[in-house]
N, C-alpha and C positions, 0 to 999 in steps of 0.2 A: 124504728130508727135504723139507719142503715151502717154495716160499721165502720165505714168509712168516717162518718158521721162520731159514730160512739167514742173510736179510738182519738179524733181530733178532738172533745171533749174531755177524756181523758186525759189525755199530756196538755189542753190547757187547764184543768185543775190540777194535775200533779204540778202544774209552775207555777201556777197561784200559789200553792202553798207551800212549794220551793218558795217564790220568793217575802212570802211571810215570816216564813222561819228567818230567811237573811235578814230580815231588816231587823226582829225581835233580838237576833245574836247580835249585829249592830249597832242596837239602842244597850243590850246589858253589856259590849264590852267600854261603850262610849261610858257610862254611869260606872263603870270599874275605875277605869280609868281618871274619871273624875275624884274619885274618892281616893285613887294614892297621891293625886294633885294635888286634894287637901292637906292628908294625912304627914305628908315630907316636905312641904312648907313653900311648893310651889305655888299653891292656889293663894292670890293674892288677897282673899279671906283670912287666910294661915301665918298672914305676914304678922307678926308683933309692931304694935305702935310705940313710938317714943312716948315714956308716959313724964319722964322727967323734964321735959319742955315746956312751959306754957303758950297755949293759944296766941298771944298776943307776940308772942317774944319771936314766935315763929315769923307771924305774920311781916313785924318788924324786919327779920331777916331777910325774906322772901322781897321787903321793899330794895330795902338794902342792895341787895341783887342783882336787882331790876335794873337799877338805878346806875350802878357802875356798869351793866352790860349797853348801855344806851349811851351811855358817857364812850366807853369804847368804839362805840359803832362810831360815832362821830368824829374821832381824830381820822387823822390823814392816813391811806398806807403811804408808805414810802418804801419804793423799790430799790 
């Protein structure tokens, strides 16, 4: 092998595995990251639900809602 040859060989494995390592740092600071996301109540897993509400009561409201924001839409604007 000639080394010309050898040394272009060379620096393309030392970037290979340069760029291995980056992406392995990459994927542990992405998964760090995620887990303070959890852990301080960012991560929309971490959110507390309303537990004193009933399903149905919700539901009701959410018509509720619905129903005057549609009501709205329909009157006139006036300039």
């Amino acid at each position: 092998m000639s080394d010309e040859r050898h040394r272009r060989l060379q620096r393309f494995r030392r970037h290979t595995w340069l760029l291995i390592a980056m992406c392995l740092l990459a994927r542990g600071a992405d998964a760090g990251l995620e887990q303070i996301g959890k852990s301080d109540g960012t991560h929309p897993a971490s959110v507390p639900q309303s537990g004193g509400e009933c399903s149905i009561d919700r539901e009701k409201s959410d018509a509720t809602a619905l129903e005057a924001s549609s009501t709205r839409s329909r009157e006139p604007i006036h300039i």
